[in-house]
C-alpha positions as CSV (number, residue, x, y, z in Angstrom):
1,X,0.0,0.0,0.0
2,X,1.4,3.3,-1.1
3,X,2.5,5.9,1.8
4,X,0.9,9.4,2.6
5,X,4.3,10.7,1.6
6,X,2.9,13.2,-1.2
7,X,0.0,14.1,0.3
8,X,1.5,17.7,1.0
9,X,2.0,18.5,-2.6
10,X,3.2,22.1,-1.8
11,X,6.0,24.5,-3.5
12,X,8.5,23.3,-0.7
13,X,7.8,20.0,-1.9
14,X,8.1,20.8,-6.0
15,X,11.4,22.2,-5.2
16,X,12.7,19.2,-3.4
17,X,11.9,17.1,-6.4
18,X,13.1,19.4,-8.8
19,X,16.4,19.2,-6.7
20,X,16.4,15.9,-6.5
21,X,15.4,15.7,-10.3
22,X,18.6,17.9,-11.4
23,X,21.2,15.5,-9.2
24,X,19.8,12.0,-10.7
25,X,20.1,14.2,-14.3
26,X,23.9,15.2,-13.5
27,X,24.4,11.2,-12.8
28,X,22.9,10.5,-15.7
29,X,24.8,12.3,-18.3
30,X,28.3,12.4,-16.3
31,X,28.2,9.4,-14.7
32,X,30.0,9.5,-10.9
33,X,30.5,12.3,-9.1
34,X,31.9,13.1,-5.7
35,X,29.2,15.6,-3.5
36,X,31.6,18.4,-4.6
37,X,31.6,17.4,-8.2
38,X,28.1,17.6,-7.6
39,X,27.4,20.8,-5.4
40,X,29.6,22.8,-8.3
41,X,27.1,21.3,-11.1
42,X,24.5,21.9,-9.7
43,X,24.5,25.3,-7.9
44,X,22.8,23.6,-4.7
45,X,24.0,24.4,-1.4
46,X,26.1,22.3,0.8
47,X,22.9,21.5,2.9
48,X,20.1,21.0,0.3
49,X,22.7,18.8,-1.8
50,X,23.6,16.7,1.7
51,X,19.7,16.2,2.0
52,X,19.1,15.2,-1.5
53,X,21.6,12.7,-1.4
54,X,20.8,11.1,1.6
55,X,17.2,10.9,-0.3
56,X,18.6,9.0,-3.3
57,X,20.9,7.0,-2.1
58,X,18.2,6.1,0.8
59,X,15.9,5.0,-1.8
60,X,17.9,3.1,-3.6
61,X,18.1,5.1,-6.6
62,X,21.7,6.1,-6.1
63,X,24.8,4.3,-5.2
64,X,28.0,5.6,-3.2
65,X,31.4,4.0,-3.5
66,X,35.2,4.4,-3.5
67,X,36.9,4.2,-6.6
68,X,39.6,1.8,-6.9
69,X,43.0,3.2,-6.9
70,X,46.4,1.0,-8.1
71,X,48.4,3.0,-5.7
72,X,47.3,4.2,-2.1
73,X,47.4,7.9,-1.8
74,X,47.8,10.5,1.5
75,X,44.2,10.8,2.6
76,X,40.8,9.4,2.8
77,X,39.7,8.4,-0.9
78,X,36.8,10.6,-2.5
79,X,33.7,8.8,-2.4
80,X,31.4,9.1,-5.9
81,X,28.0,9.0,-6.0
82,X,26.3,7.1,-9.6
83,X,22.7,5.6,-10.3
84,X,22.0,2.4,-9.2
85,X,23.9,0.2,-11.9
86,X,20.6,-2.0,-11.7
87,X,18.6,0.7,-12.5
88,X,19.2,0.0,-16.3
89,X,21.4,-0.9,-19.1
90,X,21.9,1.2,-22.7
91,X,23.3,-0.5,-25.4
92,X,24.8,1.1,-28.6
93,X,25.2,-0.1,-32.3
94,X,27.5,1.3,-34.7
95,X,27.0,0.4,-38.2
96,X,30.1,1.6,-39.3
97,X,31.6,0.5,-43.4
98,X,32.4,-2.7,-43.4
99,X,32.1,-3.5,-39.8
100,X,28.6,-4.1,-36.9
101,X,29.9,-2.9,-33.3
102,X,28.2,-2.7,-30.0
103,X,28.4,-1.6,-26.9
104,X,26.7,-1.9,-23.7
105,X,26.6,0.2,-20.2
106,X,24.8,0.3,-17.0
107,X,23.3,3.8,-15.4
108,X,26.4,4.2,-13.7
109,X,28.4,4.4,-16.5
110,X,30.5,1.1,-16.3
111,X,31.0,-0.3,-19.9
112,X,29.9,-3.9,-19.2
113,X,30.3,-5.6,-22.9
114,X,31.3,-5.1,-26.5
115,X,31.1,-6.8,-29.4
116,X,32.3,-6.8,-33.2
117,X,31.5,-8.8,-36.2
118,X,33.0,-7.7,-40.1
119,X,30.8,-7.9,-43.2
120,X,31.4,-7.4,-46.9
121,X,30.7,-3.7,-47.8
122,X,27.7,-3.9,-49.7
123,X,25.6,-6.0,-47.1
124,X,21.6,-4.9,-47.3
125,X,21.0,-3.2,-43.9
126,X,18.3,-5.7,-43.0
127,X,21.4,-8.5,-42.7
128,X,23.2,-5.7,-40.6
129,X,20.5,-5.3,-38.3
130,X,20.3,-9.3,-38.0
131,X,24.1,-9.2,-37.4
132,X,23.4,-6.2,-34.6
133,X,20.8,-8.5,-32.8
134,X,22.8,-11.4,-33.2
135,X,25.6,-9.5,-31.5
136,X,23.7,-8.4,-28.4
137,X,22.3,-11.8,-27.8
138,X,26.0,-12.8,-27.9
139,X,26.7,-10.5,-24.6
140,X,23.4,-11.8,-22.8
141,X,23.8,-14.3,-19.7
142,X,21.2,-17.0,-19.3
143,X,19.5,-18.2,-22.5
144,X,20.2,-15.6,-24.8
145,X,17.0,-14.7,-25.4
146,X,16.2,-11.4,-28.3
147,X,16.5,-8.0,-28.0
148,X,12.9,-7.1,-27.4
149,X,12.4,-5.0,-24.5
150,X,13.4,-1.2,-23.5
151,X,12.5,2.5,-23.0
152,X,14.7,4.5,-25.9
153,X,17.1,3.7,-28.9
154,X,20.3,6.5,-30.2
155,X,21.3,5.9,-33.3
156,X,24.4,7.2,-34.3
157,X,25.6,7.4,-38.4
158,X,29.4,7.8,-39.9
159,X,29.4,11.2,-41.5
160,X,31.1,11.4,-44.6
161,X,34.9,10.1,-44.6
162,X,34.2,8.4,-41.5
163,X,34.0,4.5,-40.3
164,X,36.3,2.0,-39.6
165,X,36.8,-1.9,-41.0
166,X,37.3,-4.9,-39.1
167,X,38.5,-8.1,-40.1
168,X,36.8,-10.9,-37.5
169,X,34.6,-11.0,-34.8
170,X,35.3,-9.8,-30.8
171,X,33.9,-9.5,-28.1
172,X,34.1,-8.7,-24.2
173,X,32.9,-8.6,-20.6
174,X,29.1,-10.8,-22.1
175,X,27.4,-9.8,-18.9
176,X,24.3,-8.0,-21.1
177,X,20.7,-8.7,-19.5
178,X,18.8,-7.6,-22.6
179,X,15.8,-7.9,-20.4
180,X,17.3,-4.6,-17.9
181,X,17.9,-2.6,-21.6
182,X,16.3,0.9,-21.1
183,X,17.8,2.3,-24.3
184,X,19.5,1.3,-27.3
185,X,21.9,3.6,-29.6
186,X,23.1,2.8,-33.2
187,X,25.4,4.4,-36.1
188,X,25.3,3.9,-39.8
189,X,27.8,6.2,-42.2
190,X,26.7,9.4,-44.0
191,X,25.7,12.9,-42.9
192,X,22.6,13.2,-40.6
193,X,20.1,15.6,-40.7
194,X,16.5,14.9,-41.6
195,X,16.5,11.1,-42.0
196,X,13.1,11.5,-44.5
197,X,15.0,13.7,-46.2
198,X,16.4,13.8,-50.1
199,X,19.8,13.4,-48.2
200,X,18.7,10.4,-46.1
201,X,17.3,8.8,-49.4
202,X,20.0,9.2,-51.2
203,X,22.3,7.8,-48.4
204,X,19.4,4.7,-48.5
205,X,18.9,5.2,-44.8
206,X,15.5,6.9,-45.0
207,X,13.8,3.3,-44.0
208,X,16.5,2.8,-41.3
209,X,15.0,4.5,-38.1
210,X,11.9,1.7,-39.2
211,X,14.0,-0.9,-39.6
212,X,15.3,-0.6,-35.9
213,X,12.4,-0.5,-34.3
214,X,10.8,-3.1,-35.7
215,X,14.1,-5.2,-35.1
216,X,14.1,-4.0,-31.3
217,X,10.9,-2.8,-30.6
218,X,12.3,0.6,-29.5
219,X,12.4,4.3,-30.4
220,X,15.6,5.0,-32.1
221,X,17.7,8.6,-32.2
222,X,19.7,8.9,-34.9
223,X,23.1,10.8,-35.5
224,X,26.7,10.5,-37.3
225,X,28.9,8.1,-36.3
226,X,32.1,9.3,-36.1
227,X,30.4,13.1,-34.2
228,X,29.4,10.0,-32.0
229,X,32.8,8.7,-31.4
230,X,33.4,12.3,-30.3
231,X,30.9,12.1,-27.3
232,X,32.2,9.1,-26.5
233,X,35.7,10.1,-26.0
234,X,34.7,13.2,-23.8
235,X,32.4,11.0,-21.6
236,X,34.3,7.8,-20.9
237,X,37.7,8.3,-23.2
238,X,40.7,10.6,-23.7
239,X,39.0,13.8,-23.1
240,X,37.0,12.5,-20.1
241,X,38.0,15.3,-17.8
242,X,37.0,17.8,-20.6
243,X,33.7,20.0,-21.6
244,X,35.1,21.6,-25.0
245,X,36.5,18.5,-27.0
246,X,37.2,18.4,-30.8
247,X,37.6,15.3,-32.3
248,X,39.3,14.3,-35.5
249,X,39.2,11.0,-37.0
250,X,41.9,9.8,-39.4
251,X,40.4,6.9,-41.8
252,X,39.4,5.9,-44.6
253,X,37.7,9.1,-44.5
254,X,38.5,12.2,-42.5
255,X,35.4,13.8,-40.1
256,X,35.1,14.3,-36.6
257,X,32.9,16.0,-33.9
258,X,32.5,18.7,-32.1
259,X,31.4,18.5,-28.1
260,X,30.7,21.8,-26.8
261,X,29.8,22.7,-23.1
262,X,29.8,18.7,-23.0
263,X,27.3,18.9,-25.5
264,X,27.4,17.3,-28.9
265,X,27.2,19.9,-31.3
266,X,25.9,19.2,-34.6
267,X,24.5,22.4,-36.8
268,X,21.9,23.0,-38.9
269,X,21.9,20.5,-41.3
270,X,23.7,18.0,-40.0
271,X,27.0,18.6,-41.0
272,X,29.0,19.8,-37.8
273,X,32.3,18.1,-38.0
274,X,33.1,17.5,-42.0
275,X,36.9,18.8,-40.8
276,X,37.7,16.1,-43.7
277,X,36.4,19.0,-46.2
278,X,38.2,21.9,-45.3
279,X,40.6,23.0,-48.0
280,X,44.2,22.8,-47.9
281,X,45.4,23.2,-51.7
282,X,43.2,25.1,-54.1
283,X,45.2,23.1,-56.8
284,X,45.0,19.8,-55.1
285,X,43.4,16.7,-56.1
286,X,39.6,16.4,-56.5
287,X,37.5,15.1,-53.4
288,X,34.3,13.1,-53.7
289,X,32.8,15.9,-52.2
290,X,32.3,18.2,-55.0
291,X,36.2,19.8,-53.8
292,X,39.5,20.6,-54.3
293,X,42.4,20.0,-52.1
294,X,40.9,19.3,-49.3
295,X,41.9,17.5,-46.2
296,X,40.8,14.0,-46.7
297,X,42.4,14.3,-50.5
298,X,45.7,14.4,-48.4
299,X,44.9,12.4,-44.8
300,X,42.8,9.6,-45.4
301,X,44.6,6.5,-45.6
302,X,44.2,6.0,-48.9
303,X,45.5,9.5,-49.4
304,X,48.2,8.2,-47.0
305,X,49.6,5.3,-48.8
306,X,49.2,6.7,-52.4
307,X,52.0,9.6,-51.2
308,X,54.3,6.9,-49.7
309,X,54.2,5.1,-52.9
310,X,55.3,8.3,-54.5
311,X,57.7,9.2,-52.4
312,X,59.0,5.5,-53.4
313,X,57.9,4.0,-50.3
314,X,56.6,-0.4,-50.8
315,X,54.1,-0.6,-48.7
316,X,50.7,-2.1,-50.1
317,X,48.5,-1.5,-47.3
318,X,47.8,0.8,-43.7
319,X,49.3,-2.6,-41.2
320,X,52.6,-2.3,-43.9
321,X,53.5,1.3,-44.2
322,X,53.1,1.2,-39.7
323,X,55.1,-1.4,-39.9
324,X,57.3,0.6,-42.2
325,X,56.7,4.0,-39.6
326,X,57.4,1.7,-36.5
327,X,61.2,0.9,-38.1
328,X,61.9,4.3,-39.0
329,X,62.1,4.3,-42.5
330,X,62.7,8.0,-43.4
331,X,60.2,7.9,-46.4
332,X,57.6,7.5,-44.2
333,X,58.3,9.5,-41.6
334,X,58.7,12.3,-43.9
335,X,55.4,11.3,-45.6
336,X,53.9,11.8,-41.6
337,X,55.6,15.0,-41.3
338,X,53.8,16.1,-44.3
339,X,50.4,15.0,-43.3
340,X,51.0,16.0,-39.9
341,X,51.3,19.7,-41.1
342,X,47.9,19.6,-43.5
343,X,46.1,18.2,-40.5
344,X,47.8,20.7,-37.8
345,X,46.6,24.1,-40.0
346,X,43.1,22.5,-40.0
347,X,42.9,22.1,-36.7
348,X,44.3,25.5,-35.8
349,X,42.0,27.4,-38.1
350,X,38.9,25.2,-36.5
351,X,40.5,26.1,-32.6
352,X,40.2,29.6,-33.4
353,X,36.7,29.1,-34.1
354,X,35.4,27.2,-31.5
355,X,38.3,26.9,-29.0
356,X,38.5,23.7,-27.4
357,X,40.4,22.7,-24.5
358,X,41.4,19.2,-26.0
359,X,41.8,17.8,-29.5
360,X,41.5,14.2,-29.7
361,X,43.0,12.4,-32.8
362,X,41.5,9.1,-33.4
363,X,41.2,6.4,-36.5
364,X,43.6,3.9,-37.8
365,X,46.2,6.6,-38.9
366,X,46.2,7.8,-35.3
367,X,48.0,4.1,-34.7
368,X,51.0,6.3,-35.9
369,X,51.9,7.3,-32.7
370,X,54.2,10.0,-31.7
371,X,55.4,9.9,-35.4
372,X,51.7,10.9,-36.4
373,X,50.7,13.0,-33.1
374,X,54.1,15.0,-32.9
375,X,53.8,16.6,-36.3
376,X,50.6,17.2,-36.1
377,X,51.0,19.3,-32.5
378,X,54.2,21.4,-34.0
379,X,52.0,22.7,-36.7
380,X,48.8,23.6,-34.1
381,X,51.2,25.5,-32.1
382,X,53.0,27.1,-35.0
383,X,49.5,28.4,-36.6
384,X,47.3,29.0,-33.5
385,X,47.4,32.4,-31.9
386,X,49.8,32.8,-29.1
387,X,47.5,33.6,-26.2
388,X,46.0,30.1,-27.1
389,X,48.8,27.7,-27.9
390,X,49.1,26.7,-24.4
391,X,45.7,25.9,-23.5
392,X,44.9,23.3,-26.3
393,X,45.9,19.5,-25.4
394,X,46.6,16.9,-28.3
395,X,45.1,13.7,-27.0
396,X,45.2,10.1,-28.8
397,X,41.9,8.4,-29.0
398,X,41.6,5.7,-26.5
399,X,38.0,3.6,-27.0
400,X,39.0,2.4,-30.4
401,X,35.8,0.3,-32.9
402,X,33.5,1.0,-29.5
403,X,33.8,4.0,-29.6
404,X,31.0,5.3,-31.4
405,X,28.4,2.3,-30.4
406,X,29.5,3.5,-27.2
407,X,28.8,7.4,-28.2
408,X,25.5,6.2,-29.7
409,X,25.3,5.3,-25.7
410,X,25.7,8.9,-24.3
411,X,23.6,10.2,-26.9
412,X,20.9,8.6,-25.0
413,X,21.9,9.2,-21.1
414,X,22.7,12.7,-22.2
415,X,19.1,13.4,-24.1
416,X,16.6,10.8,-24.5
417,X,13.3,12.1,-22.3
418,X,12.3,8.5,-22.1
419,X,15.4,8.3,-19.6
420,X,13.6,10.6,-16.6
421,X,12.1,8.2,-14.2
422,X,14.7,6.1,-12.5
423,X,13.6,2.6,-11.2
424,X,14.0,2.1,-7.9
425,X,15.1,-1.5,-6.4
426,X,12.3,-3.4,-5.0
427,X,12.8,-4.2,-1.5
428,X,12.1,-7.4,0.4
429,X,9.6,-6.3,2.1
430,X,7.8,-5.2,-1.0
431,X,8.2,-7.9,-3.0
């Protein structure tokens, strides 16, 4: 029988929720914070925020603990405060060129499995979605049973220039209960805006938002892939302890993502983050785009290998010429240098833009290293404004194929309204 615990419905009341409301909210999108994380978040005061938290953790709804530490430090450990990792698991699907990834993590932000499978490019998408399901039933416990249950889907789509391939099929940690989903997120590759749009159709993913919820019986959001991978990295990845992130991805294509205020940015129409298309020869070589010159004409890895060849260099694919990087053959270390420098005065012309704290470099070229990164960081600082070459921080991606599956993820924590109520543990005494 239900208590007489909201019979005094009054503005005092209204407030508390609303408090308590905006601290389950901050969980949600930033996953554990310590009380002080959370007082400067939220603007409460040191009194209302104790109260609210002994509420929520009270009720079950939020959890307190001490994170692990390798080495013991002076002090008492800071204790962080997430939602109740049985409150819920998200699960995110990248649909990325040749490859199916997903992802799945619990409301307190603990990546619990991950998954990968390669396909031929030119598989239908109904196949893809059958590999996607297959996949998540691979990370269930217990019998495996379909993906058929949840509260929201984000979908997240490779822009243009953007996706990774995979040969194989991996997976991790498969500790999945699809039947505690609350949300699924996927990816597919092309620029997002309007997925009924001329665009959309022309990409063939019009029917896709159908597709997926037919497959898993959800809602779906939908978004680009690598802007995705983006999110990713500034919520569990390399720029984790960052609010103003650019990301740039280094593939077969060349895109990347924007987070700004620890929100993904992605414009009007779609098309935040096409760093790929930004011109750096008039004269250059023509781009699928409709272009000339343009980044991905000189940094993709195609791009890559053809001036290696040229500048006499052997190696027939990305895993040879790294090989060839990782021995120090001068060839390609020049070639490096040279692609380093095109992909430095891009990113300094898009800092003084939007001026990010950290740039994150990601994709297969970005398995370069130092002779990649290095370059790249002495032509930022040679072309960005003095008063701002020492606040930008050149970060290697860390979440590698999950990352946007696991972007398609925060997507959802960070916006889906179907996210708002947080189920609360049902006690013994109640069950």
């Amino acid at each position: 029988m239900l208590s007489c615990m909201h019979e005094h419905d009054g503005p005092l009341t209204r407030l508390r929720r609303g408090h308590e409301q905006a601290v389950l909210e901050l969980l949600r999108k930033h996953g554990p914070l310590s009380r002080a994380e959370l007082g400067t978040r939220s603007g409460l005061s040191r009194t209302t925020l104790h109260d609210i938290v002994a509420e929520v953790v009270g009720n079950g709804s939020v959890v307190a603990s001490t994170p692990h530490v390798e080495v013991r430090k002076r002090g008492r450990p800071v204790e962080k405060l997430s939602l109740n990792p049985a409150a819920g698991e998200a699960v995110g699907i990248d649909f990325a060129r040749r490859a199916v990834h997903v992802a799945a993590v619990n409301f307190a932000h603990e990546v619990i499995g991950s998954a990968s499978e390669a396909h031929a490019a030119d598989l239908s998408w109904p196949e893809r979605i059958d590999i996607a399901g297959r996949l998540l039933t691979s990370l269930a416990t217990g019998s495996g049973s379909p993906v058929s249950s949840g509260a929201g889907s984000g979908s997240g789509a490779a822009g243009s220039g953007s996706g990774s391939a995979d040969d194989g099929r991996r997976g991790r940690s498969g500790t999945v209960h699809l039947d505690a989903l609350s949300a699924i997120g996927v990816g597919v590759v092309g620029p997002i805006s309007d997925p009924g749009s001329e665009n959309a159709r022309a990409q063939g993913i019009d029917g896709l938002p159908d597709l997926l919820r037919k497959q898993f019986g959800v809602p779906v959001l939908l978004d680009n892939n690598t802007r995705l991978a983006a999110l990713a990295e500034a919520v569990w990845g390399a720029a984790a302890d960052a609010s103003d992130v650019l990301y740039l991805r280094l593939s077969h294509g060349v895109g990347g993502g924007l987070v700004v205020g620890g929100a993904l940015h992605r414009g009007r129409y779609g098309l935040s983050g096409e760093f790929g298309h930004i011109t750096v020869d008039p004269v250059g070589r023509p781009c699928e785009c409709g272009g000339t010159g343009c980044l991905e004409t000189r940094a993709s890895l195609d791009a890559v290998l053809c001036r290696y060849r040229e500048a006499g260099g052997r190696a027939d694919d990305l895993a040879g010429f790294l090989d060839d990087v990782a021995a120090g053959e001068p060839s390609a270390l020049d070639v490096l240098e040279r692609v380093g420098n095109d992909v430095g005065g891009v990113l300094a012309a898009v800092c003084h833009a939007v001026g990010p704290g950290v740039i994150v470099v990601g994709g297969e070229l970005a398995g370069a290293g130092p002779a990649l990164l290095e370059p790249v960081e002495r032509a930022l600082r040679q072309q960005l404004m003095p008063l701002a070459r020492h606040h930008v921080d050149v970060r290697r991606a860390t979440l590698g194929e999950a990352g946007s599956a696991l972007g398609g993820i925060a997507l959802v924590l960070h916006e889906s309204p179907l996210l708002s109520h947080y189920p609360q543990p049902v006690s013994e005494e109640n069950a």
